[in-house]
Each structure stands twice: as structure tokens, then as C-alpha cells.
C-alpha positions in Angstrom: -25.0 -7.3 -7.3 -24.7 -7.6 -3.6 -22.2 -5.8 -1.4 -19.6 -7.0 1.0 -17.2 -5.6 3.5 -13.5 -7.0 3.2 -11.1 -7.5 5.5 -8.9 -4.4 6.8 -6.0 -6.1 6.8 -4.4 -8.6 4.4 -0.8 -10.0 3.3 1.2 -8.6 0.1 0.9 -11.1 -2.3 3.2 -9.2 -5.2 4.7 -5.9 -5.4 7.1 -3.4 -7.2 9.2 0.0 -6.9 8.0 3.1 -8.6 11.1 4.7 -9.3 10.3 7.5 -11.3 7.5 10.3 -10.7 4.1 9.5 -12.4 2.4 11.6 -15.2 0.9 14.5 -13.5 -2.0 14.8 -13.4 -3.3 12.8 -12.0 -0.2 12.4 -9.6 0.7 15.1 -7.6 4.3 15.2 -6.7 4.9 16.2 -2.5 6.1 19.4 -1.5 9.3 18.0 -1.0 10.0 16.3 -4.0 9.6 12.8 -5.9 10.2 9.8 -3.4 10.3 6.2 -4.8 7.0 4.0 -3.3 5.9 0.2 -3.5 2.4 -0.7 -4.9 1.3 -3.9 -5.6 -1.1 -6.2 -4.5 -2.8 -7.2 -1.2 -4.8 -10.9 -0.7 -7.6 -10.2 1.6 -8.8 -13.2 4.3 -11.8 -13.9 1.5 -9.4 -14.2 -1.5 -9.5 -10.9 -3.2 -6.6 -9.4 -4.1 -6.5 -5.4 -3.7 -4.1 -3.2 -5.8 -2.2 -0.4 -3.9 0.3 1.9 -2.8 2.6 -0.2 -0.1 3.8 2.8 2.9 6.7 0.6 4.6 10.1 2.0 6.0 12.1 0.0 4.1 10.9 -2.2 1.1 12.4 -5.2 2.8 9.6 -5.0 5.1 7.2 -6.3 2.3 9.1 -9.1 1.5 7.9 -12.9 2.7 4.0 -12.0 2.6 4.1 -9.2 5.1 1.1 -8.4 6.5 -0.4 -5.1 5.9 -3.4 -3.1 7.4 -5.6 -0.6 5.2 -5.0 2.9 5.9 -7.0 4.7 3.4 -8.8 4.3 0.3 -9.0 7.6 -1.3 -7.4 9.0 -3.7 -6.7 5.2 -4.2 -6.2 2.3 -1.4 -3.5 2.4 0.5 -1.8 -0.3 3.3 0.8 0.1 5.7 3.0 -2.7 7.4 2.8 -3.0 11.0 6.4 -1.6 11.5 5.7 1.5 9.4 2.4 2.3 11.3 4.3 1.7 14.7 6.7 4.6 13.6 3.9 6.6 12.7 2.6 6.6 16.2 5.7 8.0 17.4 
């Protein structure tokens, strides 16, 4: 088996709303409660698709392929779309 880096950035391909909390554990609910979050899938530039938690403002930001850049991969990967990481900087 060889090893290969992937792309940091990539373009939702599919995703959903988690509306309701997940079985804890493994899922640890924040200290202010149960938000709803996207996850779903991310195509990389070499054709791998990556599931994950979507951050995004609003979940209208992922729709039409948005493009999305990596912003952790621990507990699980996560991506973020431009606009929510431009708010973040604020």
C-alpha cells in the first residue's frame, strides 16, 4: 500500500442536515446545547470523495458544488466554505 497526500480543499459533491443530536457517546453535545450541522461528502481534485461534517453559515452556502477547504481531521474531518471561514477571521 502506498501513501498519498490529498488535496486540502475540494467541492461538496452531496450533503444532508443532522437535525437531531447523535447517540452519545461518541457525540458530545456543546455546552450550549444541540445545533443542527451538514455532513456529507467532499470530491477531492484526484477523485476521492471525503465524508464530513460541512461548518457553513447557512446551508445554502453548500448548495451548487461549493467549494470547501479542510479544517481539521480529528475527531473526524471537517471542511468549511470560504464564507464561513471568512467570518471566522473576524
Amino acid at each position: 500500500m502506498q501513501r498519498i497526500d490529498l488535496a486540502r480543499r475540494g467541492t461538496v459533491w452531496a450533503f444532508t442536515i443532522q437535525r437531531f443530536a447523535p447517540k452519545s457517546p461518541p457525540y458530545v453535545p456543546p455546552a450550549d446545547g444541540f445545533q443542527p450541522f451538514a455532513v456529507g461528502y467532499v470530491e477531492l481534485a484526484e477523485g476521492v470523495k471525503v465524508e464530513a461534517v460541512l461548518d457553513c453559515l447557512s446551508f445554502d452556502e453548500l448548495e451548487h458544488e461549493a467549494d470547501v477547504s479542510l479544517v481539521a481531521t480529528e475527531p473526524v474531518p471537517r471542511f468549511a466554505t470560504d464564507t464561513y471561514l471568512a467570518g471566522a477571521r473576524r
